[in-house]
C-alpha positions in Angstrom: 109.6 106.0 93.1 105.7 104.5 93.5 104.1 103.0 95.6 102.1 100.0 94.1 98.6 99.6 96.3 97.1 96.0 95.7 93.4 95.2 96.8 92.3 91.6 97.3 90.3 89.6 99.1 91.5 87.7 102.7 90.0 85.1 104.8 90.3 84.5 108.7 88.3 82.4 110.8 86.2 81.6 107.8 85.0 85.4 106.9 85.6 86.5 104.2 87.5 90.5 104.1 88.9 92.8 102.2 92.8 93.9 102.3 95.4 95.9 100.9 99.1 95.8 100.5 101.7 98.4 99.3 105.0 98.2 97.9 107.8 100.8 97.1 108.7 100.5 93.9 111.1 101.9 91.0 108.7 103.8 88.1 109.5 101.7 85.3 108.8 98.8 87.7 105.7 100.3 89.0 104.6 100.5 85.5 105.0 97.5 84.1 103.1 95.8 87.3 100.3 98.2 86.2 100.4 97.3 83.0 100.3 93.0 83.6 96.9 93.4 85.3 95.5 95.9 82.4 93.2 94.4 79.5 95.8 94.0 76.9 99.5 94.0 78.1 102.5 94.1 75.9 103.8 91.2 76.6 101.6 88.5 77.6 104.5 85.8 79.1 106.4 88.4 81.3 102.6 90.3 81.9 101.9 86.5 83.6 105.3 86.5 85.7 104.8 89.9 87.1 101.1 88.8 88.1 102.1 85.7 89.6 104.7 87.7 91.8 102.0 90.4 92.9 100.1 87.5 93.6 102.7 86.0 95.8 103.7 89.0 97.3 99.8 89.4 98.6 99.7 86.2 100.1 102.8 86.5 101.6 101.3 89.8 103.3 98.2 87.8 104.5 100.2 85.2 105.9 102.6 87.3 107.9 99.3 89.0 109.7 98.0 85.6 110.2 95.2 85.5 107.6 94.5 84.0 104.0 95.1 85.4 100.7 91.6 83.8 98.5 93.1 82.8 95.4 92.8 85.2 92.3 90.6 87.7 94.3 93.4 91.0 93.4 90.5 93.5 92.5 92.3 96.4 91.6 96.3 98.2 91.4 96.9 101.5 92.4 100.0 103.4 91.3 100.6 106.7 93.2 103.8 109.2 93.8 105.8 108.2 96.7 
């Protein structure tokens, strides 16, 4: 198992912040992640899906704490030993 470690912008009362957000993943899952938001991924189409599903997960994660996920702002993704 990984944790995955997102970092991406937030906003809350109109200032702008930084955040992170971790998730537990499988390896091979944790991989693939990694590899979507690396230069040239394998697989373009599912390298967009897995993004877009990062992506969803981190605003979900703003949005329970009661702040903003700014769009397209994930900066970097961490994968470390659980």
């Amino acid at each position: 198992m990984k944790n995955v470690i997102f970092t991406y912008d937030t906003i809350q009362n109109g200032e702008r912040g930084e955040a992170c957000a971790m998730i537990l993943l499988e390896d091979d899952r944790a991989k693939a992640i990694k590899e979507a938001f690396g230069e040239h991924p394998e697989d373009p189409h599912k390298a967009y899906f897995l993004r877009e599903r990062a992506i969803g997960f981190c605003w979900s994660c703003e949005h329970i704490r009661g702040r903003g996920y700014v769009d397209n702002s994930i900066k970097s993704v961490e994968v470390k030993e659980a």
